[in-house]
PDB file of N, CA, C and O in Angstrom:
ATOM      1  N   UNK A   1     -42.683 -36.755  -2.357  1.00  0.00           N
ATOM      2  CA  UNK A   1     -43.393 -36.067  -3.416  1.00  0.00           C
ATOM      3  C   UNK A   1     -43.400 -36.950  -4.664  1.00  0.00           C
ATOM      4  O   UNK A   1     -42.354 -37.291  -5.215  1.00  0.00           O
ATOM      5  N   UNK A   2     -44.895 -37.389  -5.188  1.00  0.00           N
ATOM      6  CA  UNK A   2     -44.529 -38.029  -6.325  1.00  0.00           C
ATOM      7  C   UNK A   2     -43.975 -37.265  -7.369  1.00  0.00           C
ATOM      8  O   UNK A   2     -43.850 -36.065  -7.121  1.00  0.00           O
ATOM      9  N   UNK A   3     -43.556 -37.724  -8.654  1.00  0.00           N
ATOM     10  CA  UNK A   3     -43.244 -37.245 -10.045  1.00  0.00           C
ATOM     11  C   UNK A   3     -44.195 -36.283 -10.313  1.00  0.00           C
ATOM     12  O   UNK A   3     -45.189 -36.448  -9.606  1.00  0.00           O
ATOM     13  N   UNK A   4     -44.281 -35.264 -11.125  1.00  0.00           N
ATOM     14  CA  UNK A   4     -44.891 -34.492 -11.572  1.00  0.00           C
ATOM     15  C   UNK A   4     -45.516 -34.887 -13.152  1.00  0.00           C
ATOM     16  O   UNK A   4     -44.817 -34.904 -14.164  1.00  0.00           O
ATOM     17  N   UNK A   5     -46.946 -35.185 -13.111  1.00  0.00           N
ATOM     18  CA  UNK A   5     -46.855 -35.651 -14.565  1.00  0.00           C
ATOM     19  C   UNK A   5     -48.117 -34.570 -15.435  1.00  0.00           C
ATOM     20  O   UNK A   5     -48.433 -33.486 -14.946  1.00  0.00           O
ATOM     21  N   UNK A   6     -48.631 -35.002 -16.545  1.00  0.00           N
ATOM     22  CA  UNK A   6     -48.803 -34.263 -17.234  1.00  0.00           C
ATOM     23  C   UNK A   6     -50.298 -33.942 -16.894  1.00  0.00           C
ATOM     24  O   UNK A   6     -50.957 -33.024 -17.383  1.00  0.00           O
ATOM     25  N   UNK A   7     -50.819 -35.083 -15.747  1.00  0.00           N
ATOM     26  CA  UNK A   7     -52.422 -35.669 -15.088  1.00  0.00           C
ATOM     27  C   UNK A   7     -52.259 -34.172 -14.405  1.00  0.00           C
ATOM     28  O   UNK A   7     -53.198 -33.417 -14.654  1.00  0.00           O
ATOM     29  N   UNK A   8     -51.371 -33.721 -13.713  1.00  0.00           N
ATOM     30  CA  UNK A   8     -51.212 -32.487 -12.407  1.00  0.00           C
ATOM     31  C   UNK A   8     -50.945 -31.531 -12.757  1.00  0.00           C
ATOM     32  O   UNK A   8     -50.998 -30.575 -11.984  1.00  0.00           O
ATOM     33  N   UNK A   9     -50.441 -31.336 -14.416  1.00  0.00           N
ATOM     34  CA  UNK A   9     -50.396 -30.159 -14.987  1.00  0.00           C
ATOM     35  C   UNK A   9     -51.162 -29.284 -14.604  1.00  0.00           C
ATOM     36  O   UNK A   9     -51.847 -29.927 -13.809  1.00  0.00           O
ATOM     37  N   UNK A  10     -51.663 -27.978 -14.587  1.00  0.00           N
ATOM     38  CA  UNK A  10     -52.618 -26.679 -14.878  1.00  0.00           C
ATOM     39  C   UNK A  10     -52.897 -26.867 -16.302  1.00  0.00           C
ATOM     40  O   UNK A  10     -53.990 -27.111 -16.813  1.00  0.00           O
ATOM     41  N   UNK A  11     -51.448 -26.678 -17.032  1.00  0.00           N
ATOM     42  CA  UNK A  11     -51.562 -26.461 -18.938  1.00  0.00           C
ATOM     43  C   UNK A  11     -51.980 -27.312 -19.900  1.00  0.00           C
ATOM     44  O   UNK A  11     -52.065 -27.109 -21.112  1.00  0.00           O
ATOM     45  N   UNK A  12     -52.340 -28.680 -19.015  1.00  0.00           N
ATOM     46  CA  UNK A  12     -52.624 -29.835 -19.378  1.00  0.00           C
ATOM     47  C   UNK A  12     -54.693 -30.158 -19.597  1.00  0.00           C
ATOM     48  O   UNK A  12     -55.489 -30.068 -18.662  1.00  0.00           O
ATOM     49  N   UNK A  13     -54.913 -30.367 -20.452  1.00  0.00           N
ATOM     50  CA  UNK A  13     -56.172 -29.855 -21.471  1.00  0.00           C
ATOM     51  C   UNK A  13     -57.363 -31.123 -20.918  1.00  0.00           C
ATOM     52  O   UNK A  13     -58.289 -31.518 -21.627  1.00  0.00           O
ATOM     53  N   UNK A  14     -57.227 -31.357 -20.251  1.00  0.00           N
ATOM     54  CA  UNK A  14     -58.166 -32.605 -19.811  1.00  0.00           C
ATOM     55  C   UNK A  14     -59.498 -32.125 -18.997  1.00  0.00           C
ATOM     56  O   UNK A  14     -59.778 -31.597 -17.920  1.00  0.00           O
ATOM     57  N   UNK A  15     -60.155 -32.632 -20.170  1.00  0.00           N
ATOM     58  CA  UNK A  15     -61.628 -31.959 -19.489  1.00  0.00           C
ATOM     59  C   UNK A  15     -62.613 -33.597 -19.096  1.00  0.00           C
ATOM     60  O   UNK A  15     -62.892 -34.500 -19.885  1.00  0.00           O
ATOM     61  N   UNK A  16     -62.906 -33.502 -17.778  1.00  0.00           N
ATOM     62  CA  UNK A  16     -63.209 -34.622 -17.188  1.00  0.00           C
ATOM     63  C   UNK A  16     -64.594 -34.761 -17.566  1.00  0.00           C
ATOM     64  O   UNK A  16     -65.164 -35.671 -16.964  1.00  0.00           O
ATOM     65  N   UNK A  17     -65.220 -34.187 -18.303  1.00  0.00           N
ATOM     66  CA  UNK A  17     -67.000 -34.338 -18.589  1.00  0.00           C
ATOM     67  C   UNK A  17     -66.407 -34.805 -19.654  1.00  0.00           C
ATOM     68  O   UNK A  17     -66.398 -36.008 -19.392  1.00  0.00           O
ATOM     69  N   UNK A  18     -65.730 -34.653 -21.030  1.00  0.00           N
ATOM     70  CA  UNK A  18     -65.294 -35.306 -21.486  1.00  0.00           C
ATOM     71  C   UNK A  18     -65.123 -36.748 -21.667  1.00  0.00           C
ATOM     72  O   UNK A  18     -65.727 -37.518 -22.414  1.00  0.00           O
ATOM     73  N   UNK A  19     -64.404 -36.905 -21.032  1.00  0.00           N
ATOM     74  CA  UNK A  19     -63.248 -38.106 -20.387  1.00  0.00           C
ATOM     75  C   UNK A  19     -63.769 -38.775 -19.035  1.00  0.00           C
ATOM     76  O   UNK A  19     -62.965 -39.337 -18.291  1.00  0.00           O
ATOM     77  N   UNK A  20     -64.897 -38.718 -18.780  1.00  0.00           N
ATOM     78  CA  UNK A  20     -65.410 -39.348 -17.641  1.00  0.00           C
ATOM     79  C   UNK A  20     -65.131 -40.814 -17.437  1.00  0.00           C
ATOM     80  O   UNK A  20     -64.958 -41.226 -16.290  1.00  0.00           O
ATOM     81  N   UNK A  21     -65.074 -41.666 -18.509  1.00  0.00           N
ATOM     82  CA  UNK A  21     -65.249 -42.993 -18.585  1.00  0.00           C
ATOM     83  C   UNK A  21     -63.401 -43.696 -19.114  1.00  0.00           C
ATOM     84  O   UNK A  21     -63.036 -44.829 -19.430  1.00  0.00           O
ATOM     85  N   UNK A  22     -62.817 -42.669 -19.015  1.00  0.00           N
ATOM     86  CA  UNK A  22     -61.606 -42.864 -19.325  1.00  0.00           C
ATOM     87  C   UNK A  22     -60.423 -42.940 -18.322  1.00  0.00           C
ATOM     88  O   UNK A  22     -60.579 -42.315 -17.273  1.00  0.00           O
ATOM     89  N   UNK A  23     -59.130 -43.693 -18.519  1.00  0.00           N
ATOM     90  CA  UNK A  23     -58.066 -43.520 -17.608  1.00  0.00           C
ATOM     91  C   UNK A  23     -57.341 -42.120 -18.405  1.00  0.00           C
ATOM     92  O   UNK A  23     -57.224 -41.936 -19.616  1.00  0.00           O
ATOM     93  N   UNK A  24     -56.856 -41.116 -17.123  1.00  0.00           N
ATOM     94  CA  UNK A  24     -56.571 -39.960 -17.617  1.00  0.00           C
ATOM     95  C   UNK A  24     -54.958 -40.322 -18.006  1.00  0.00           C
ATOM     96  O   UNK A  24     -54.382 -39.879 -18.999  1.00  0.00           O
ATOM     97  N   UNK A  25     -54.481 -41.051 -17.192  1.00  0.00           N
ATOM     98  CA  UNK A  25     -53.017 -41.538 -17.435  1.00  0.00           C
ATOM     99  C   UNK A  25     -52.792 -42.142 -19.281  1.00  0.00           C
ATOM    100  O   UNK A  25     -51.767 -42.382 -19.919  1.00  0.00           O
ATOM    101  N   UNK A  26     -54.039 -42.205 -19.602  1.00  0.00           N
ATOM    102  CA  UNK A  26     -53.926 -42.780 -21.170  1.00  0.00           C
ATOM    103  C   UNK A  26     -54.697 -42.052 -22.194  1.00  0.00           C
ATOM    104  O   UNK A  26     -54.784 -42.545 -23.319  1.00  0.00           O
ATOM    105  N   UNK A  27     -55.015 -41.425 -22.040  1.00  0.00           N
ATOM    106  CA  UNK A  27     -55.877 -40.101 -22.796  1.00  0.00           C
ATOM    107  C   UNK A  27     -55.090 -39.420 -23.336  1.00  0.00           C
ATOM    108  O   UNK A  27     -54.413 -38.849 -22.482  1.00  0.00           O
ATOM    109  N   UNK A  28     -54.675 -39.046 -24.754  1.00  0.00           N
ATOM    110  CA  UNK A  28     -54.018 -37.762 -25.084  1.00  0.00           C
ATOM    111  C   UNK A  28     -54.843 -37.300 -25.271  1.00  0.00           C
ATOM    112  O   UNK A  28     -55.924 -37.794 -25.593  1.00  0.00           O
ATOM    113  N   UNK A  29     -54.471 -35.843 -25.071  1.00  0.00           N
ATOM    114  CA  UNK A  29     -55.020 -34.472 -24.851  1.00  0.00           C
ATOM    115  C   UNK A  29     -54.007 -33.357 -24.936  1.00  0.00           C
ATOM    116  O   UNK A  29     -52.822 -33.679 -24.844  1.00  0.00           O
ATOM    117  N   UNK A  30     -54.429 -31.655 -25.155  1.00  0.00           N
ATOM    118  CA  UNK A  30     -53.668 -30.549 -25.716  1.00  0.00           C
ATOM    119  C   UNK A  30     -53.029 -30.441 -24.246  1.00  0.00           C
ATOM    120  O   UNK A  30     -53.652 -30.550 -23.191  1.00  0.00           O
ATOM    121  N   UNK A  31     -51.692 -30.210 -24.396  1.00  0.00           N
ATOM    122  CA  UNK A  31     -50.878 -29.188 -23.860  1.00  0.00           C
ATOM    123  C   UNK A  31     -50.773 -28.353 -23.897  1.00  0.00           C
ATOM    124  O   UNK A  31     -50.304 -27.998 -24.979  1.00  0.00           O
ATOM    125  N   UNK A  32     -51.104 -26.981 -22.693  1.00  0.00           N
ATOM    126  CA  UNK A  32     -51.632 -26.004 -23.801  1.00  0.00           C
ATOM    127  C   UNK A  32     -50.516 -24.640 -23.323  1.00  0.00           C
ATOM    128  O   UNK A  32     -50.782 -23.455 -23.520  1.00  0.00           O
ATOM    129  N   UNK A  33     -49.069 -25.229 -22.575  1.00  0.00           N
ATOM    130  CA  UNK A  33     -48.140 -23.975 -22.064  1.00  0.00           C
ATOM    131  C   UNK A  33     -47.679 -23.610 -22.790  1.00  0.00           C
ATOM    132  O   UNK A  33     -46.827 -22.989 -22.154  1.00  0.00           O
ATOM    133  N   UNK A  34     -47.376 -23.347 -24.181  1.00  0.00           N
ATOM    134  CA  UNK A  34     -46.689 -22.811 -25.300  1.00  0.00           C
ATOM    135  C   UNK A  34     -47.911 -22.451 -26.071  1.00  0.00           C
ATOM    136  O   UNK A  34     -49.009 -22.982 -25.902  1.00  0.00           O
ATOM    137  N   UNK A  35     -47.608 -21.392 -27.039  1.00  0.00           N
ATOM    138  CA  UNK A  35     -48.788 -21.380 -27.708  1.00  0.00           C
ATOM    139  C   UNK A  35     -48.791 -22.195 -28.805  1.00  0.00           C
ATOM    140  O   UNK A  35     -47.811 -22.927 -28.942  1.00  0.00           O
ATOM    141  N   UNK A  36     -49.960 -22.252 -29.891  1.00  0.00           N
ATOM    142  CA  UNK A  36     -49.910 -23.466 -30.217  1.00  0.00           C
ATOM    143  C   UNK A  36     -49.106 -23.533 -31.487  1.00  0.00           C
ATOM    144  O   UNK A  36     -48.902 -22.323 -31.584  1.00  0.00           O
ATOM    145  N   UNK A  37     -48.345 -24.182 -32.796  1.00  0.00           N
ATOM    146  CA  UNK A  37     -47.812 -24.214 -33.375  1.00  0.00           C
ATOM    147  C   UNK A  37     -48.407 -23.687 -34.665  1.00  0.00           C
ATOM    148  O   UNK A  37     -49.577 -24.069 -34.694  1.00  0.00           O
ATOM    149  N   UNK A  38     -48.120 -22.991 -35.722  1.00  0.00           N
ATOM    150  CA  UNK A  38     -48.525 -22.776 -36.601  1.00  0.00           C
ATOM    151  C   UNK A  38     -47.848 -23.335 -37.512  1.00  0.00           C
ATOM    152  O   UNK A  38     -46.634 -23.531 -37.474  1.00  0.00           O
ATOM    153  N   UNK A  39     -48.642 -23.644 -38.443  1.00  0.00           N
ATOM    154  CA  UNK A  39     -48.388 -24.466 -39.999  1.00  0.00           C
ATOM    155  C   UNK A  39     -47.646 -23.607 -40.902  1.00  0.00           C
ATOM    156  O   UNK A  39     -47.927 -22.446 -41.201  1.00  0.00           O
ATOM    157  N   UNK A  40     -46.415 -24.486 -41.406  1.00  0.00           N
ATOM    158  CA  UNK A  40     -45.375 -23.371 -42.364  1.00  0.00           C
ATOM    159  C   UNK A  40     -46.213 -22.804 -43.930  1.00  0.00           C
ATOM    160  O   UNK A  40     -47.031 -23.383 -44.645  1.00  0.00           O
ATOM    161  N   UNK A  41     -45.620 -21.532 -44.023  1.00  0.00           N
ATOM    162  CA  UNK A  41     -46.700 -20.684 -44.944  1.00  0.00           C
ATOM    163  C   UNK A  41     -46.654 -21.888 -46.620  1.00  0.00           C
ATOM    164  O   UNK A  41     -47.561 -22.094 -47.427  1.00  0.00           O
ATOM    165  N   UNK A  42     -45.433 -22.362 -46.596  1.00  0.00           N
ATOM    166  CA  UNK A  42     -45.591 -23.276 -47.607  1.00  0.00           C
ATOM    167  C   UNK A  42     -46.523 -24.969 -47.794  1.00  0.00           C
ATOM    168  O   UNK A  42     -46.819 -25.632 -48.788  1.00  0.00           O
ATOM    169  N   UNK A  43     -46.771 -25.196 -46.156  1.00  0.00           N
ATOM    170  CA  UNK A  43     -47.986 -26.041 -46.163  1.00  0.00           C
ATOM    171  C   UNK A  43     -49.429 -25.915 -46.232  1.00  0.00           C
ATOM    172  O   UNK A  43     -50.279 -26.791 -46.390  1.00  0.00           O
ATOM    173  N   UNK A  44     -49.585 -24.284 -46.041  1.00  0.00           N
ATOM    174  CA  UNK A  44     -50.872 -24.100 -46.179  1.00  0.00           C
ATOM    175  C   UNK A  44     -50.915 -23.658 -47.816  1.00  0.00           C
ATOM    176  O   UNK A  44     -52.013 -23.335 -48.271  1.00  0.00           O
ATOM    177  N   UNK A  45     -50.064 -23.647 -48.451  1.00  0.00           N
ATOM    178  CA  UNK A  45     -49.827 -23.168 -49.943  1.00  0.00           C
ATOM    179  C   UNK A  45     -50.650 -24.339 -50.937  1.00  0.00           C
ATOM    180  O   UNK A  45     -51.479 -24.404 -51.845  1.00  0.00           O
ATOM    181  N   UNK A  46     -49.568 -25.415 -49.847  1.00  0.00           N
ATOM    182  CA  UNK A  46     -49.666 -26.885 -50.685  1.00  0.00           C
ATOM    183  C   UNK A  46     -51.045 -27.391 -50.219  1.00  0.00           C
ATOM    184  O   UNK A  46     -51.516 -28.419 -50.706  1.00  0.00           O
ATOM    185  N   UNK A  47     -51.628 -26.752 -49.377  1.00  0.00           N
ATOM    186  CA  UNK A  47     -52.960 -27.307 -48.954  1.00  0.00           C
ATOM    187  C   UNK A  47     -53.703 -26.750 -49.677  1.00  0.00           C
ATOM    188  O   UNK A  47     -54.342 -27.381 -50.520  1.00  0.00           O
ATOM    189  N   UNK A  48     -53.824 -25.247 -49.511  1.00  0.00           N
ATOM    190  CA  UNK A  48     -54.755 -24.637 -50.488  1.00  0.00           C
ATOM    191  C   UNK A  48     -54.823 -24.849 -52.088  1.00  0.00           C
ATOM    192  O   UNK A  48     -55.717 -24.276 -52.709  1.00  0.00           O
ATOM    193  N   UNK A  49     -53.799 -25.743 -52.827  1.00  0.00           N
ATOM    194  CA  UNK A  49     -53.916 -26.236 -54.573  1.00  0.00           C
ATOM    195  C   UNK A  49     -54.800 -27.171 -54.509  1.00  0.00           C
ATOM    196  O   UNK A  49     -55.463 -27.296 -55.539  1.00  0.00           O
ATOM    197  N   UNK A  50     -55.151 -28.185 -53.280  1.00  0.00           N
ATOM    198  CA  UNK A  50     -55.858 -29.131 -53.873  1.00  0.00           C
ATOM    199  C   UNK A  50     -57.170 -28.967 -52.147  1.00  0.00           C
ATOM    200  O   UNK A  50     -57.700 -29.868 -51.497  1.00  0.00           O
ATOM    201  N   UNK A  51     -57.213 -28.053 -52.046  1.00  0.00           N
ATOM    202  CA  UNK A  51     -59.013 -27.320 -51.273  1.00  0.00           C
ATOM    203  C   UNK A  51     -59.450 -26.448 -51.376  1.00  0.00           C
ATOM    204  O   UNK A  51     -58.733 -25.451 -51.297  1.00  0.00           O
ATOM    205  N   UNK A  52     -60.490 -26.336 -51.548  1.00  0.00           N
ATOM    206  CA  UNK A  52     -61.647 -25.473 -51.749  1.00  0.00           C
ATOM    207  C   UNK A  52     -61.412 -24.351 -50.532  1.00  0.00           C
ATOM    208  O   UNK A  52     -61.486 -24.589 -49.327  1.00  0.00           O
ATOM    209  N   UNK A  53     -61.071 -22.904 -51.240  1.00  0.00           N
ATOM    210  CA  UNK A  53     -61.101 -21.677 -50.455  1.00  0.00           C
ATOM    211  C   UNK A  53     -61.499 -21.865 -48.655  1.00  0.00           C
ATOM    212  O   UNK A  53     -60.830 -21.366 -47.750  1.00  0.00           O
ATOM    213  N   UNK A  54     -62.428 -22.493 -48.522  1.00  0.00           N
ATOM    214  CA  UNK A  54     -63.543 -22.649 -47.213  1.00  0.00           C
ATOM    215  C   UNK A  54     -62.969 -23.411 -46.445  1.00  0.00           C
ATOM    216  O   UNK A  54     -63.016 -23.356 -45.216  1.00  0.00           O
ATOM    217  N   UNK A  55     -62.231 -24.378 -47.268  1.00  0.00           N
ATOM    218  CA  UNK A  55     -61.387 -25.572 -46.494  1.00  0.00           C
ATOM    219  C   UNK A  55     -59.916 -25.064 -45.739  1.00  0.00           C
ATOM    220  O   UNK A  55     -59.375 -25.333 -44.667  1.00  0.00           O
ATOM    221  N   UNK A  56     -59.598 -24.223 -46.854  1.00  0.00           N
ATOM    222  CA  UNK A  56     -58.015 -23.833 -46.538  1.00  0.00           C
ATOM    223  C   UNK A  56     -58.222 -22.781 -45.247  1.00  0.00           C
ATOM    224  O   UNK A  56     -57.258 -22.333 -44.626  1.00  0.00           O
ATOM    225  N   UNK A  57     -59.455 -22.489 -44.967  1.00  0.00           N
ATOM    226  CA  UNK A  57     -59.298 -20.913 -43.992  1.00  0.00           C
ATOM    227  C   UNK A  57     -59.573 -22.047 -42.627  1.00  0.00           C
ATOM    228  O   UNK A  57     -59.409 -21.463 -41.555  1.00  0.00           O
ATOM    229  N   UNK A  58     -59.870 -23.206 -42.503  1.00  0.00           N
ATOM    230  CA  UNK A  58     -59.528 -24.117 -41.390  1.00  0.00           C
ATOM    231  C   UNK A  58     -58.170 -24.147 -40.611  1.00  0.00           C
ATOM    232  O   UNK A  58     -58.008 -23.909 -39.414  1.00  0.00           O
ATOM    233  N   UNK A  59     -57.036 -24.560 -41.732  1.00  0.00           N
ATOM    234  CA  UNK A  59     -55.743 -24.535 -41.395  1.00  0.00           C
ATOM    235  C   UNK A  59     -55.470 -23.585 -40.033  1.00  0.00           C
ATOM    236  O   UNK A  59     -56.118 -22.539 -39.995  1.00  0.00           O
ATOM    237  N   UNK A  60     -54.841 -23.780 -39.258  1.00  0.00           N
ATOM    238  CA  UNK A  60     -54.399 -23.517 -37.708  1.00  0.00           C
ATOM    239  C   UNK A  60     -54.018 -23.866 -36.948  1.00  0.00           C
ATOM    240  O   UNK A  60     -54.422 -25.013 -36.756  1.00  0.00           O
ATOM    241  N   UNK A  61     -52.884 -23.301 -35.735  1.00  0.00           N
ATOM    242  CA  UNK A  61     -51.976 -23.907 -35.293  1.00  0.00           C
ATOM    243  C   UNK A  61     -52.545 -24.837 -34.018  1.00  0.00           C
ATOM    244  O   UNK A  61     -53.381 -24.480 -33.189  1.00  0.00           O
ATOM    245  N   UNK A  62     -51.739 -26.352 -34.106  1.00  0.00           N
ATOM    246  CA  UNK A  62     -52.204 -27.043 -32.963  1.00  0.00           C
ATOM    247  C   UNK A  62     -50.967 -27.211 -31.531  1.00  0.00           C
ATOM    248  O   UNK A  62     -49.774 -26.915 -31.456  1.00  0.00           O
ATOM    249  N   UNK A  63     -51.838 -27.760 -30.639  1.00  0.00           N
ATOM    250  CA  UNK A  63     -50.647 -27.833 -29.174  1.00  0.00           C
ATOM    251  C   UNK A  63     -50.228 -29.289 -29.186  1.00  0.00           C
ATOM    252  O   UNK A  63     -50.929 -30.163 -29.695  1.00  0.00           O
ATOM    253  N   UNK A  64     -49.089 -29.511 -28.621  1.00  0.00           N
ATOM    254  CA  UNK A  64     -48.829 -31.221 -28.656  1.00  0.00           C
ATOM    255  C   UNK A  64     -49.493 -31.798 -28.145  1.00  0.00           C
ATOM    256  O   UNK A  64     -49.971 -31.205 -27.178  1.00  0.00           O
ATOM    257  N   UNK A  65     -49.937 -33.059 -28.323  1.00  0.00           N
ATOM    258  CA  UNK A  65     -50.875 -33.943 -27.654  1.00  0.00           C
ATOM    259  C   UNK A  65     -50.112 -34.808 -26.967  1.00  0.00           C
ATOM    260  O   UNK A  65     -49.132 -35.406 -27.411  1.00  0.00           O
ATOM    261  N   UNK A  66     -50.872 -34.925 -25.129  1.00  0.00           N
ATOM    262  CA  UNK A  66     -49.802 -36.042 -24.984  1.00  0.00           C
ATOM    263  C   UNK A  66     -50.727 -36.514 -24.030  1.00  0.00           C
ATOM    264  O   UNK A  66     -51.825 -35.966 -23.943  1.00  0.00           O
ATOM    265  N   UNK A  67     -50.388 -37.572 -23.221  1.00  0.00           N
ATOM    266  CA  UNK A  67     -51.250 -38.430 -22.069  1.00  0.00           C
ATOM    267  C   UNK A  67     -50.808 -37.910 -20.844  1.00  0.00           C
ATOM    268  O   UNK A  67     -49.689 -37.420 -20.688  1.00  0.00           O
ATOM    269  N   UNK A  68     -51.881 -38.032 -19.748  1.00  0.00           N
ATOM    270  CA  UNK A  68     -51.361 -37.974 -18.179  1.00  0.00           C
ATOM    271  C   UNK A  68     -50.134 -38.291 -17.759  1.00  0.00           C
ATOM    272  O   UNK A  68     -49.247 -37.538 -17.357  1.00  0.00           O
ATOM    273  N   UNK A  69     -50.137 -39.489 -17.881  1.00  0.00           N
ATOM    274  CA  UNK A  69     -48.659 -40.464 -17.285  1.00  0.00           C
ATOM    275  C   UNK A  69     -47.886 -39.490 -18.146  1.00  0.00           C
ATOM    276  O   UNK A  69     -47.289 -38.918 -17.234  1.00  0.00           O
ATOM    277  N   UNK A  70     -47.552 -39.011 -19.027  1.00  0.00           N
ATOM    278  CA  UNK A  70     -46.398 -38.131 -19.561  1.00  0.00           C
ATOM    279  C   UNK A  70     -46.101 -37.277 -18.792  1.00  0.00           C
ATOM    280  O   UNK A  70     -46.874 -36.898 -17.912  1.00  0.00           O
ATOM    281  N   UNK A  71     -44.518 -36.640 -19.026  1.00  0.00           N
ATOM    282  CA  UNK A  71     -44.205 -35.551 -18.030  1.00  0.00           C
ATOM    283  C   UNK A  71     -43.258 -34.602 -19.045  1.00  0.00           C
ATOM    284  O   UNK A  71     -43.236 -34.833 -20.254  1.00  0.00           O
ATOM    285  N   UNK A  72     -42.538 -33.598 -18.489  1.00  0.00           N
ATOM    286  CA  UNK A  72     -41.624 -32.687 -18.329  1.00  0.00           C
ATOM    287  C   UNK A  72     -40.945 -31.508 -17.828  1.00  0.00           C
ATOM    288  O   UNK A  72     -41.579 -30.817 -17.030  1.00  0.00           O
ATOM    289  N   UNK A  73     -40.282 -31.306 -18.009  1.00  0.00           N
ATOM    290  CA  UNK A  73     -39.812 -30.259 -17.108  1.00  0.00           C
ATOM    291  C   UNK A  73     -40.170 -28.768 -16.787  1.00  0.00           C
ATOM    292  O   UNK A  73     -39.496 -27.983 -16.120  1.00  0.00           O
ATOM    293  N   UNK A  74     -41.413 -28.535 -17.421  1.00  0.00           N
ATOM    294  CA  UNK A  74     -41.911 -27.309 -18.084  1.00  0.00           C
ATOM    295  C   UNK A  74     -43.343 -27.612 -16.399  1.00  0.00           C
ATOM    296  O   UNK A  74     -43.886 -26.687 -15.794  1.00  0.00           O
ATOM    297  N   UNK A  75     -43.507 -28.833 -16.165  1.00  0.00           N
ATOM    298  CA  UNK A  75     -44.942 -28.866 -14.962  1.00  0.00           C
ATOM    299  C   UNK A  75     -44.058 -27.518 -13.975  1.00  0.00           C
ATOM    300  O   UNK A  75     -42.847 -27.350 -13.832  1.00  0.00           O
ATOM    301  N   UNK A  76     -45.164 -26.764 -13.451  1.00  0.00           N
ATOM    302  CA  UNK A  76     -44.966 -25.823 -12.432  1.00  0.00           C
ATOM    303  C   UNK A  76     -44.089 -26.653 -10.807  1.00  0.00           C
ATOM    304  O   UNK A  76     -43.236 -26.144 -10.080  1.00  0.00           O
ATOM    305  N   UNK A  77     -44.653 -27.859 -10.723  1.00  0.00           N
ATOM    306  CA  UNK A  77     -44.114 -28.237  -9.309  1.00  0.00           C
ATOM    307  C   UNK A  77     -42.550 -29.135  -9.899  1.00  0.00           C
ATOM    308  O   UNK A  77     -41.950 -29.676  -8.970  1.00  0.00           O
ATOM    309  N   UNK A  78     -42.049 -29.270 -10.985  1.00  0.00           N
ATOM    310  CA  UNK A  78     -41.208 -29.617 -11.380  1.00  0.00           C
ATOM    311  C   UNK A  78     -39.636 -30.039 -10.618  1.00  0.00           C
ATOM    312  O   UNK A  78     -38.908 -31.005 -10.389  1.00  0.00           O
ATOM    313  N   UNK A  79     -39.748 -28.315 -10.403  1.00  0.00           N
ATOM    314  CA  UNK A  79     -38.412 -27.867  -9.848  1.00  0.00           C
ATOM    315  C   UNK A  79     -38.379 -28.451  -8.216  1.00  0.00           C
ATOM    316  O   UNK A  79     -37.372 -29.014  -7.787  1.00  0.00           O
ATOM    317  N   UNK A  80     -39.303 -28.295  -7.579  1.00  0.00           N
ATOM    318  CA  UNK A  80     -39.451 -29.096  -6.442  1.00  0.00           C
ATOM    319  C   UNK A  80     -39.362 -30.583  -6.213  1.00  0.00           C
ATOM    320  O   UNK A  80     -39.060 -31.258  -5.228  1.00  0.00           O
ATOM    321  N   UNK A  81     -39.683 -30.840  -7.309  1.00  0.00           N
ATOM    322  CA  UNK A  81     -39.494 -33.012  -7.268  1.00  0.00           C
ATOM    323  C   UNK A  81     -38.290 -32.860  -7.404  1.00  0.00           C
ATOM    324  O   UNK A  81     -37.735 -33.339  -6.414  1.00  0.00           O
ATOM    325  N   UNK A  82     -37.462 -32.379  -8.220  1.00  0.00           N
ATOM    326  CA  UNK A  82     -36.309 -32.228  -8.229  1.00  0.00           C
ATOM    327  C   UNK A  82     -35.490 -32.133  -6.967  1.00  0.00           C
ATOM    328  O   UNK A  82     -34.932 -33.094  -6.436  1.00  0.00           O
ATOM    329  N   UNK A  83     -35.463 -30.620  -6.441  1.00  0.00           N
ATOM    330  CA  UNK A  83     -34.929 -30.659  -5.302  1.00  0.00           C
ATOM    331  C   UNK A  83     -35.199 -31.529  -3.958  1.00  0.00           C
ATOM    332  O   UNK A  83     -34.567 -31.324  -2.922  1.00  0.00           O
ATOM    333  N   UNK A  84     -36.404 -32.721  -4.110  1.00  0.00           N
ATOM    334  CA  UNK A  84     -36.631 -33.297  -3.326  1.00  0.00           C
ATOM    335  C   UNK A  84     -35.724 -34.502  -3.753  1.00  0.00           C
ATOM    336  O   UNK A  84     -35.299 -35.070  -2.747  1.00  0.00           O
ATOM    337  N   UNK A  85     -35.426 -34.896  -4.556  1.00  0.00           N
ATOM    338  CA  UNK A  85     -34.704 -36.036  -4.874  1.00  0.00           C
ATOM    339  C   UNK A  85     -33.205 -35.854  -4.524  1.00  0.00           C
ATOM    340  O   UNK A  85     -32.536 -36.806  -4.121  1.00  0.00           O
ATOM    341  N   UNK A  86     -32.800 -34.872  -4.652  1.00  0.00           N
ATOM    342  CA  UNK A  86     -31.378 -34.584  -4.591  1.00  0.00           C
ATOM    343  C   UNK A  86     -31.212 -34.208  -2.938  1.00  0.00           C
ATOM    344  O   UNK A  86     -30.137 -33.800  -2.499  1.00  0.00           O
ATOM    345  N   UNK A  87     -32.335 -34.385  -2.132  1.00  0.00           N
ATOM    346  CA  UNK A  87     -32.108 -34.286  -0.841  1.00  0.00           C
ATOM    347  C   UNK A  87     -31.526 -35.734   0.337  1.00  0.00           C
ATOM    348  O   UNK A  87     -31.345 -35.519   1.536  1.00  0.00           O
TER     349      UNK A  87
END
């Protein structure tokens, strides 16, 4: 069983019409198994002194970006590479 990487994810944000002309192993792109992070109420504070009302209602939470070749322990087939190694 190979490694489980971030290319074999489900949660992994890679849209191939996109990215047609690209190596997916080097592409960052959203991770999208957690939801996404929101900005602390004091950065959108400090954002909104120096933008325009219209600008500040942009502010919103993003997912980590990462490439194919990346991994962790969170991929669904995870637990199985695992137990295949320790066999």
């Amino acid at each position: 069983m190979e490694k489980p990487t971030c290319r074999t994810c489900p949660y992994w944000d890679f849209d191939e019409g996109v990215f047609a002309d690209e190596d997916p192993d080097v592409v960052s792109t959203y991770c999208k198994r957690l939801p996404p992070v929101l900005p602390s109420a004091a950065f959108v504070a400090a954002c909104v002194q120096v933008s325009t009302a219209s600008e500040a209602s942009v502010f919103r939470g993003e997912w980590p970006m990462v490439k194919g070749a990346e991994w962790c322990g969170e991929h669904p087939d995870f637990p199985a590479w695992i137990t295949s190694r320790l066999g």
